[in-house]
C-alpha positions, 0 to 999 in steps of 0.5 A: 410719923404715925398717921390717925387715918385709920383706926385700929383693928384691936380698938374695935369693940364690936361688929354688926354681923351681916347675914352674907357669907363671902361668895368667894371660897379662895382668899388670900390673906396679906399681912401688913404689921398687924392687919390681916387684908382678905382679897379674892384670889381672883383679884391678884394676878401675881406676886412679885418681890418687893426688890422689883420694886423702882423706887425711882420717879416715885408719885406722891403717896406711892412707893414706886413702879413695878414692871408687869405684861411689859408696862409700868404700874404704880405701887403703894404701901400702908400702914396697918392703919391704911395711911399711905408710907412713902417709905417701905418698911422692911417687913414689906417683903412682897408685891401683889399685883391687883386687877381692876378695869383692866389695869393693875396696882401693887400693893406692897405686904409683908406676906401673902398666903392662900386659903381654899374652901374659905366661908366665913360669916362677914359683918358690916364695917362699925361705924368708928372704922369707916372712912370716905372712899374706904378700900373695907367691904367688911369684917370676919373674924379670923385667927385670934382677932378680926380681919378686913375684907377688901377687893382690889376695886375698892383699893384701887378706888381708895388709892384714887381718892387720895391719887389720880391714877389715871393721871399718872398713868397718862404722864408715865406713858409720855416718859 
């Protein structure tokens, strides 16, 4: 079933633009169907693939468990829309480890790659696009369309909107 969380990118007509550059110059750009996420590099500690992935034991919204540093971390999937899938399409091939507080999300996608020397303009997110809690710091124009901006705080506070982690930290350490 397809979910109206979120609108989607090739909807929106126009961008404020935000005078900011970003402040990082290394990205990583996850593809997941037909959205471009941009992270700072800094933000992912690994990626691992989607086959290490447990699907057992799984918590509501999430795709399963990953194993990393010797511990279980809670793994989720969106849609290119950012609704939760509690199942992995098979273009989900990849598994990026985001760090936050000193914890850590999997974030399923079907491809991650690099830039260096990345410094573009960013606009603001239009108002059609913003959600509560939403995981978008903002916009850039990238290839042929437009590409979010995100950071692995923001996801992980909008997984937590929708998800109490620190709960289901505390109920995987009894098991």
């Amino acid at each position: 079933m397809k979910s109206t969380v979120f609108p989607k990118i090739s909807a929106v007509a126009e961008a404020i633009p935000v005078s900011l550059a970003l402040p990082v110059n290394k990205v990583i750009v996850l593809a997941i169907d037909n959205l471009r996420l941009i992270l700072p590099q800094a933000d992912i500690r690994t990626v691992e693939s989607v086959s290490d992935v447990e699907l057992a034991g799984k918590m509501p919204r999430s795709a399963g468990w990953i194993k990393y540093l010797g511990q279980r971390w809670p793994v989720v999937c969106f849609s290119d829309e950012l609704a939760f899938l509690d199942e992995v399409p098979a273009p989900r091939r990849a598994c990026v480890m985001l760090a936050f507080n000193g914890a850590y999300l999997g974030l399923l996608c079907d491809d991650a790659r690099v830039l260096v020397n990345f410094a573009q303009q960013s606009f603001a997110v239009p108002a059609s696009m913003r959600m509560h809690a939403s995981p978008l710091t903002g916009l850039i124009q990238y290839e042929q369309g437009l590409a979010c901006l995100s950071d692995a705080s923001h996801v992980a506070c909008y997984v937590n909107h929708y998800v109490n982690l620190a709960a289901v930290m505390q109920e995987e350490e009894v098991h």
